[in-house]
N, CA, C and O of each residue as an XYZ file, in Angstrom:
292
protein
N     110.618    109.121    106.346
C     110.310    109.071    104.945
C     109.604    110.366    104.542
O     108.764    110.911    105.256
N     109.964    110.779    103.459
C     109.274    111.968    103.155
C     108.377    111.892    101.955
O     108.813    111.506    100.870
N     107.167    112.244    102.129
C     105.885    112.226    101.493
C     106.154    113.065     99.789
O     106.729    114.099     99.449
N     105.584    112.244     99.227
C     105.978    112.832     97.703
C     104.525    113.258     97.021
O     104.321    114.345     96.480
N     103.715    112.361     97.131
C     102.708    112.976     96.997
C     100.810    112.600     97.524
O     100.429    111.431     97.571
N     100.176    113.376     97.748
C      99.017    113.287     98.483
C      97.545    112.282     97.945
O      97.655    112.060     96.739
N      96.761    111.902     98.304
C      95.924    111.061     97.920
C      94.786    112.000     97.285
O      94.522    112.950     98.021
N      94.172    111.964     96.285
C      93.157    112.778     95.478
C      91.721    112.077     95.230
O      91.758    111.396     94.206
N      90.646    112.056     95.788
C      89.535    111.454     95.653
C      88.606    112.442     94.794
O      88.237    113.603     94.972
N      88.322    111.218     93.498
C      87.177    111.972     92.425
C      85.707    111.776     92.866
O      85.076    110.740     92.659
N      85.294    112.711     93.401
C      83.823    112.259     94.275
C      82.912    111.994     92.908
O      81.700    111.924     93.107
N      83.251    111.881     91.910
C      82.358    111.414     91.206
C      82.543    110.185     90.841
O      81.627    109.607     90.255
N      83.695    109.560     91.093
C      84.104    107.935     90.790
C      83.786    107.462     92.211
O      82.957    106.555     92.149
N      84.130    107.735     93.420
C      83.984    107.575     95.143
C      82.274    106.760     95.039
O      81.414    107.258     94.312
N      82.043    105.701     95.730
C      81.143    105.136     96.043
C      80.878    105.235     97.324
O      79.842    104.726     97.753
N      81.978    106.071     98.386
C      81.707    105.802     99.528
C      81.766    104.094    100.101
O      80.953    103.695    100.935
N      82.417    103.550     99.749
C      82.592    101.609    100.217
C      83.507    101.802    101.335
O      83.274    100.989    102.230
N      84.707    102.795    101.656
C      85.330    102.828    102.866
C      86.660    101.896    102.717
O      87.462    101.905    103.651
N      86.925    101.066    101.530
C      87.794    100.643    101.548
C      89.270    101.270    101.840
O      90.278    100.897    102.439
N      88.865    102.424    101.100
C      90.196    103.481    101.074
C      90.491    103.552    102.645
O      91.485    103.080    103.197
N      89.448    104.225    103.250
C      89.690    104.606    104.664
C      90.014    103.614    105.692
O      90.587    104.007    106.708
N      89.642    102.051    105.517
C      90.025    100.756    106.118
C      91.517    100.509    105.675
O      92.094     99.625    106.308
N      92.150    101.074    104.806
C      93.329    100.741    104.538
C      94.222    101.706    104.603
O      95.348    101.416    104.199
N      94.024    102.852    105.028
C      95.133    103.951    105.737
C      95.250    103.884    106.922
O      94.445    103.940    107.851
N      96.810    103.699    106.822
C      97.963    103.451    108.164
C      97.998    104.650    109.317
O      98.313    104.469    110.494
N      97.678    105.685    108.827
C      97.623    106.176    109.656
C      96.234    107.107    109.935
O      96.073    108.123    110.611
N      95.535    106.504    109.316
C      93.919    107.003    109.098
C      93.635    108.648    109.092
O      93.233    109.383    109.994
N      94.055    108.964    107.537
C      93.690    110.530    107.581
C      92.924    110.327    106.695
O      92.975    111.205    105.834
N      92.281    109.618    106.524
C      90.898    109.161    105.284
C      89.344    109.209    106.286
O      89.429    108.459    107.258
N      88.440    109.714    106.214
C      87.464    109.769    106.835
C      86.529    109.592    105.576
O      86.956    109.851    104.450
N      85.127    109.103    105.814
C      83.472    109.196    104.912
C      83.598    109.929    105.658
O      84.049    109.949    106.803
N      82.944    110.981    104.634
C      81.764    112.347    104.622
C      80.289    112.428    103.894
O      80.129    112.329    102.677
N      79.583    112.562    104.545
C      78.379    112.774    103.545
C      77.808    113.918    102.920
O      78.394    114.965    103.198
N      76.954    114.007    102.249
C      77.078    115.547    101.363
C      76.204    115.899    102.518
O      76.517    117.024    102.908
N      75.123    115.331    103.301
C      74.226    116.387    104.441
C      74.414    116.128    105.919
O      74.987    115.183    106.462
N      73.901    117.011    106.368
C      74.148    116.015    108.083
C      73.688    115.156    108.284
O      73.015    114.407    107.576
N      74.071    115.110    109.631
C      73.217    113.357    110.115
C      73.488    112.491    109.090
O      72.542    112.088    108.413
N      74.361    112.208    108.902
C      74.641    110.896    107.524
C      73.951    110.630    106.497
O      74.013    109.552    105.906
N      73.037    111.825    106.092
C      72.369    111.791    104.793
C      73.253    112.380    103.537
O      74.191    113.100    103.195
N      72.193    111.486    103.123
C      73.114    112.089    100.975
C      74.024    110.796    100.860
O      74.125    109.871    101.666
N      74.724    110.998     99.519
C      76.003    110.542     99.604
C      77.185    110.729    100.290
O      77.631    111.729    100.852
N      77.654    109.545    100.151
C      79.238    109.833    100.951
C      79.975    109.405     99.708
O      79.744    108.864     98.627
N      81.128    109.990    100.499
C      82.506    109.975     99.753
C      83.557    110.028    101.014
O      83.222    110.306    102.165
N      85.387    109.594    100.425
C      85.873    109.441    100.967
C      86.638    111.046    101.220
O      86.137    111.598    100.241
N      87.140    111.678    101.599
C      87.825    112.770    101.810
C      89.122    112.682    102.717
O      89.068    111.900    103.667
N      90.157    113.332    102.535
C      91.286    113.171    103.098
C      91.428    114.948    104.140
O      91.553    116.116    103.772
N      91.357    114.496    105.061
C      91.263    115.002    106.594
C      92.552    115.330    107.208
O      92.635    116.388    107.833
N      93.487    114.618    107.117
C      94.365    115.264    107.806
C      95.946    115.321    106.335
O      96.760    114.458    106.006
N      95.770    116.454    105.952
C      96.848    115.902    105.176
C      98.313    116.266    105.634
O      99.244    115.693    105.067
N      98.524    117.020    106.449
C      99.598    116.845    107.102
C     100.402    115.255    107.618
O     101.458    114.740    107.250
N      99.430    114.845    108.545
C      99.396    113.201    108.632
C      99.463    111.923    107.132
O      99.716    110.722    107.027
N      99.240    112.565    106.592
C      99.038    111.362    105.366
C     100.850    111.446    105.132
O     101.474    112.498    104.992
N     101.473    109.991    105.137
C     102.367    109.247    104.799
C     102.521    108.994    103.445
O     103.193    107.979    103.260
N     102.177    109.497    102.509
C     101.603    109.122    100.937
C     101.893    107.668    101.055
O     102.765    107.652    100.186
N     101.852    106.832    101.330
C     101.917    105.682    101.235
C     101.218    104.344    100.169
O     101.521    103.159    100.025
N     100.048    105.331     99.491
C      99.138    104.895     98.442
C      98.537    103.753     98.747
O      98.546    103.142     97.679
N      98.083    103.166     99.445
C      97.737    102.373     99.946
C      96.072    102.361     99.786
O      95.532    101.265     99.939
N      95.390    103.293     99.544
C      94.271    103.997     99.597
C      94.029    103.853     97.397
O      93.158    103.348     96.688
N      95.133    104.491     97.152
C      94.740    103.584     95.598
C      94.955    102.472     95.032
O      94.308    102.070     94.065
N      95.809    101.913     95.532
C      95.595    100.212     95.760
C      94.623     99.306     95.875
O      94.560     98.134     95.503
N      93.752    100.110     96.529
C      92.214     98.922     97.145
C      91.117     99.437     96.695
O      90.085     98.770     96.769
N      91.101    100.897     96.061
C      90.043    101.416     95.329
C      89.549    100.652     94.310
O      90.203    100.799     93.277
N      88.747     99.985     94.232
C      87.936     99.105     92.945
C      87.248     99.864     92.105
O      86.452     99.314     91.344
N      87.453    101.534     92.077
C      86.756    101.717     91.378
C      87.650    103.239     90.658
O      87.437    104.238     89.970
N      88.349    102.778     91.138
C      89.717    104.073     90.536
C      89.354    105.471     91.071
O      89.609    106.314     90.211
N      88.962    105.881     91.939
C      88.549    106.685     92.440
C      89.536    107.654     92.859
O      89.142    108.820     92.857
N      90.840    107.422     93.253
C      91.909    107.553     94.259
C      92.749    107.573     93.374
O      92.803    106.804     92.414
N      93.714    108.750     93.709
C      95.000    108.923     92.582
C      95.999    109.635     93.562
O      95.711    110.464     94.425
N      96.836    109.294     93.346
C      98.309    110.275     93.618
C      98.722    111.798     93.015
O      99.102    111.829     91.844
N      98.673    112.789     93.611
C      99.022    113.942     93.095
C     100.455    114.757     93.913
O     100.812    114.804     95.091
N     100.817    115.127     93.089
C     102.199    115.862     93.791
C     101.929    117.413     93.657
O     101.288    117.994     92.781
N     102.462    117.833     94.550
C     102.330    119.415     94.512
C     100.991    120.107     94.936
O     100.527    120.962     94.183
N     100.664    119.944     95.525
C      99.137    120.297     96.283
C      99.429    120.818     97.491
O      98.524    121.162     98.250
Protein backbone atom coordinates (compact mmCIF):
# COMPACT_ATOMS: atom_id res chain seq x y z
CA UNK A 1 0.00 0.00 0.00
CA UNK A 2 1.32 3.24 -0.67
CA UNK A 3 1.22 6.04 1.88
CA UNK A 4 -0.67 9.18 0.75
CA UNK A 5 -0.29 11.15 3.43
CA UNK A 6 1.64 11.71 6.88
CA UNK A 7 0.27 12.31 10.43
CA UNK A 8 0.66 16.17 11.65
CA UNK A 9 0.54 16.88 15.44
CA UNK A 10 -0.55 20.58 16.63
CA UNK A 11 1.52 20.70 19.87
CA UNK A 12 -0.69 23.23 20.87
CA UNK A 13 -3.97 21.08 20.69
CA UNK A 14 -1.54 17.64 21.86
CA UNK A 15 -2.24 16.92 25.58
CA UNK A 16 0.29 14.36 25.53
CA UNK A 17 -2.66 11.38 26.64
CA UNK A 18 -0.69 8.84 24.26
CA UNK A 19 -3.69 7.73 22.72
CA UNK A 20 -2.33 8.51 19.31
CA UNK A 21 0.83 6.55 20.04
CA UNK A 22 -1.27 3.38 21.66
CA UNK A 23 -2.96 3.20 18.41
CA UNK A 24 -0.17 3.14 15.72
CA UNK A 25 0.34 -0.13 13.94
CA UNK A 26 3.40 0.24 13.41
CA UNK A 27 4.48 2.61 16.23
CA UNK A 28 6.27 5.62 14.64
CA UNK A 29 4.42 7.84 17.20
CA UNK A 30 6.56 8.39 20.31
CA UNK A 31 5.80 11.23 23.68
CA UNK A 32 8.38 13.73 23.81
CA UNK A 33 8.77 16.16 26.40
CA UNK A 34 9.81 19.75 25.94
CA UNK A 35 12.95 19.01 28.76
CA UNK A 36 14.92 16.08 29.74
CA UNK A 37 14.34 13.60 32.10
CA UNK A 38 10.58 13.75 31.33
CA UNK A 39 10.07 17.22 32.39
CA UNK A 40 7.79 19.96 30.81
CA UNK A 41 5.16 19.04 28.61
CA UNK A 42 4.75 16.32 26.33
CA UNK A 43 3.43 15.94 23.13
CA UNK A 44 3.05 13.35 20.63
CA UNK A 45 5.68 13.56 17.69
CA UNK A 46 6.04 11.35 14.73
CA UNK A 47 9.58 9.61 14.72
CA UNK A 48 9.86 7.53 12.12
CA UNK A 49 8.20 8.82 9.11
CA UNK A 50 9.52 6.68 6.68
CA UNK A 51 7.73 3.78 8.70
CA UNK A 52 4.40 5.50 9.10
CA UNK A 53 1.74 3.50 6.92
CA UNK A 54 -0.56 6.69 6.84
CA UNK A 55 -3.06 4.62 8.06
CA UNK A 56 -4.78 7.50 10.26
CA UNK A 57 -5.48 5.68 12.87
CA UNK A 58 -3.72 8.20 15.19
CA UNK A 59 -6.59 10.84 14.11
CA UNK A 60 -9.23 8.68 14.79
CA UNK A 61 -8.64 8.39 18.61
CA UNK A 62 -7.40 11.91 19.11
CA UNK A 63 -10.17 13.45 21.44
CA UNK A 64 -8.90 16.43 21.06
CA UNK A 65 -8.25 17.02 17.29
CA UNK A 66 -4.85 17.36 17.63
CA UNK A 67 -3.79 15.01 14.67
CA UNK A 68 -4.44 15.69 11.02
CA UNK A 69 -3.48 14.20 7.74
CA UNK A 70 -1.17 16.13 5.47
CA UNK A 71 0.04 15.24 2.01
CA UNK A 72 3.16 16.41 0.56
CA UNK A 73 5.59 16.83 3.39
Amino acid sequence: MRRTALPLVDPDRCTGCGRCVAACPPHVLWLETEKPNGMGDKHAVLHDEPGCTGCAKCVVVCPFEAVSMVRGR
